[in-house]
N, C-alpha and C positions, 0 to 999 in steps of 0.2 A: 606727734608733730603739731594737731593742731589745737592742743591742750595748752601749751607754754607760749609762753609772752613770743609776739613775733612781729617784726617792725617791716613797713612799706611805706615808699614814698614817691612824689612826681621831682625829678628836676628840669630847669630848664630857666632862659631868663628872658625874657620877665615870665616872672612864675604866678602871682597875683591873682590872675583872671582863671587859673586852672578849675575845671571842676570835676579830677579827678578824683581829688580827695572825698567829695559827695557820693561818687560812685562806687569807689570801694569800700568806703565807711559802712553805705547801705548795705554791700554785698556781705562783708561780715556780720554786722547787726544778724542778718537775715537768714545767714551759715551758723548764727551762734558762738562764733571766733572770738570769745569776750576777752580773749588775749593780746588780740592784733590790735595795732594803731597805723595810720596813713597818714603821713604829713606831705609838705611842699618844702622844696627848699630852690633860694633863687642861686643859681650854678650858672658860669660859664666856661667856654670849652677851655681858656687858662684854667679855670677852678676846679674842674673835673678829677683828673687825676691826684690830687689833692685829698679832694671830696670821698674817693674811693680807697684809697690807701689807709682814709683816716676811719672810714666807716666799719674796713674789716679789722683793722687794729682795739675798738672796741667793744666792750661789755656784749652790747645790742648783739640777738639773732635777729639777721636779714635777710627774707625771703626773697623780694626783687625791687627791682623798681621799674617806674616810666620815665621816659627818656620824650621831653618835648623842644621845640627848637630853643639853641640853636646847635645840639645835642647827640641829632639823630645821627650823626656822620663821628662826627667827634670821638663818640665812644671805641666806634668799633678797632681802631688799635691797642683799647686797654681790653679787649675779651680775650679770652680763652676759644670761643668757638660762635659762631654762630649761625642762624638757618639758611636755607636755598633760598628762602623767603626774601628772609633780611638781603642778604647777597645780592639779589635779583635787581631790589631796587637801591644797593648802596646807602642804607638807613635802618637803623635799630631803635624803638619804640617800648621795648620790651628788655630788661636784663632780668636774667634769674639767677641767684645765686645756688650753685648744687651742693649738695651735701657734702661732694668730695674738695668744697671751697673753689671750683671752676666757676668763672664768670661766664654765663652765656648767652646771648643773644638773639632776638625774632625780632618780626612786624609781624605787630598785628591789626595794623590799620587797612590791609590788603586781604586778608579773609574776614577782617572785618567790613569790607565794603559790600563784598560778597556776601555778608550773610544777610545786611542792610536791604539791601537790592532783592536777595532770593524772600523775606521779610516781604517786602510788598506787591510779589509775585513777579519779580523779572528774572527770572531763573537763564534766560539763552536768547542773545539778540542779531541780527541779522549785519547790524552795524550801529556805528554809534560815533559821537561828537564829544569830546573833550571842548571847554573852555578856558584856554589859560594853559600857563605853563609851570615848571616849578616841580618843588617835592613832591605836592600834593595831586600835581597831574600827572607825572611819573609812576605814581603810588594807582590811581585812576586806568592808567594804560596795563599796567599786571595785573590789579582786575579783571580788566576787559578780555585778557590773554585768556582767561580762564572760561569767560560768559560769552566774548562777540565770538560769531563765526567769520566775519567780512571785514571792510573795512574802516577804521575810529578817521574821525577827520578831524584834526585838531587846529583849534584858532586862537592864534599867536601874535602879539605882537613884533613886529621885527625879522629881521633874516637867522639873528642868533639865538632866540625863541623856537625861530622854528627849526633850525639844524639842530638841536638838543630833544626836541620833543621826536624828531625823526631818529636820531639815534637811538632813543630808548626806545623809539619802536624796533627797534633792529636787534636792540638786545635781549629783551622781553618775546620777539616773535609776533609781534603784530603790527599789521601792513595799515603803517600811519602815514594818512596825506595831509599836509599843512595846507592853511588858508591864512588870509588876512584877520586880524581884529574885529575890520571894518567890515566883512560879510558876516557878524555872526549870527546876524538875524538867520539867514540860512541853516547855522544847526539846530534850529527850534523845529525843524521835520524829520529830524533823527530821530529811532524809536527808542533809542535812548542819550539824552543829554545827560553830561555830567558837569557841572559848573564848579571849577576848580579858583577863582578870582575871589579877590580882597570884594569886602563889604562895599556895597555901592557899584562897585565894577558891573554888572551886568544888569542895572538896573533898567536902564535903557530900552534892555531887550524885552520888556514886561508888554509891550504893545506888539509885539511881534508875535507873540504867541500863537501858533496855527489852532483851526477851529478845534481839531480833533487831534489832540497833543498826547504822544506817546508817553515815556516817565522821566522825570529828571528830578537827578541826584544834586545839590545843592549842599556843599561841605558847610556852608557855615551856620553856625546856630544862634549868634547874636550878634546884631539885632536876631529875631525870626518872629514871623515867615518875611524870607525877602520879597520883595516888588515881583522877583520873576516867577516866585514860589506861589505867590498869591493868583497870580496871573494864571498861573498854569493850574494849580485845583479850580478855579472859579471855569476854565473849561473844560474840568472831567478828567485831566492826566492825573496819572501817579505821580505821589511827589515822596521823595527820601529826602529827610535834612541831614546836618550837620550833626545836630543830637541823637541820628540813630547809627551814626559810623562813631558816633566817640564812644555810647554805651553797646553796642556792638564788638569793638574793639579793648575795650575794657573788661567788659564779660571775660573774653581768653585773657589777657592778663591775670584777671583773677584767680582761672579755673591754672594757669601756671605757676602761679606765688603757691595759692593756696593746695595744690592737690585734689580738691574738691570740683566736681562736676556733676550738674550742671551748675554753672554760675545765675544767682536770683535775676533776669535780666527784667523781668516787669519791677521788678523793688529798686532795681538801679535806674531805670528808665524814669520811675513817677521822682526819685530823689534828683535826681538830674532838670525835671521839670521846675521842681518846687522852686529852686536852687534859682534857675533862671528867670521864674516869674518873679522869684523876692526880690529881685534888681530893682 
């Protein structure tokens, strides 16, 4: 299998800024895979099924692909099958294609958070704060299903923000209380923040920073280090970015296309780096 030519790609639109490609490239280089290639292609949810009818129709063996917005929902009517995972949070990240030509389906941006987080030693927290709403804080709250014992407090803005971010606590299983936007200085004494908001959005919060700051997760990776990010190493917290849930999460991807485990994650990690300082 992983001697013959084998094709992977990321879709999603805009596709442009992905640096999946980086990631998996390096993971192959590093496997040996001198067979495989990883491309981008810019898809949307009209283009999709499209895109996949036309992929299996030719020549190319496809091992899988990534699925970025606005994607992740999109697909899951053209699979065959997909995980508890994927299911949990209503979003697929991950399609593999099987040998028996079943399309299937995971996330793996949620045991990817998890292994980000257990990575810089937060293995089990007593409770914890979401910032923001959304795929990405949805994807944050089944995490937390897995690590918090108590309860996430999540800061929203609006009434429709927060009856969304309460539902997926209810379906996920974990006891989420909403607050305002405007207090979120308050979740900087959580022992663990996770900040789920657009670039800029909590930059604010960088002077709030309590003396002795528990960890926080910070999904974005560029710009990086954000204002809040910066704030929070310079006193002493653990900080997880954005860069270590994309190569986190890419790692499984790979160890699923490819068959091969463990996936290089230090070779993906430093290609992922270079990638981002060459901007």
């Amino acid at each position: 299998m992983t001697s013959s030519a084998r094709r992977a790609a990321v879709l999603g639109s805009p596709i442009g800024h992905s640096l999946s490609p980086v990631l998996h490239r390096a993971a192959y280089a590093e496997l040996g895979l001198t067979g495989w290639s990883y491309d981008r292609f810019d898809v949307d949810e009209a283009a999709l099924p499209g895109f996949l009818k036309e992929l299996e129709a030719g020549p190319d063996s496809w091992a899988g692909l990534s699925l970025t917005m606005p994607l992740k929902r999109a697909v899951i009517p053209l699979l065959d099958g997909i995980s508890d995972t994927a299911a949990s949070v209503e979003a697929v990240n991950t399609l593999v294609f099987a040998e028996d030509g079943r399309r299937l389906g995971d996330n793996t941006d949620i045991p990817g958070m998890v292994a980000a987080l257990r990575e810089r030693g937060v293995e089990r927290v007593d409770s914890a704060a979401v910032l923001g709403a959304g795929a990405t804080a949805s994807s944050a709250l089944a995490a937390l299903a897995q690590i918090c014992t108590g309860e996430v407090t999540a800061y929203v803005r609006g009434p429709d923000r927060a009856a969304e971010m309460s539902q997926w606590g209810e379906r996920l299983g974990v006891a989420v209380r909403t607050a305002a936007w405007e207090d979120a200085a308050l979740a900087l004494d959580a022992p663990l923040v996770i900040a789920t908001t657009p670039a800029g959005a909590a930059d604010a919060l960088a002077g709030a920073v309590p003396q002795a700051p528990g960890a926080l997760f910070d999904v974005l990776y560029d710009p990086w280090p954000t204002a809040l990010a910066t704030a929070w190493s310079a006193r002493g917290g653990a900080v997880v970015g954005g860069l270590d849930l994309l190569v986190h999460q890419a790692v499984l991807q790979v160890e699923q296309m490819t068959g091969r485990t463990p996936a290089p994650l230090a070779a993906m990690r430093a290609a992922g780096e270079a990638a981002l300082h060459g901007h």
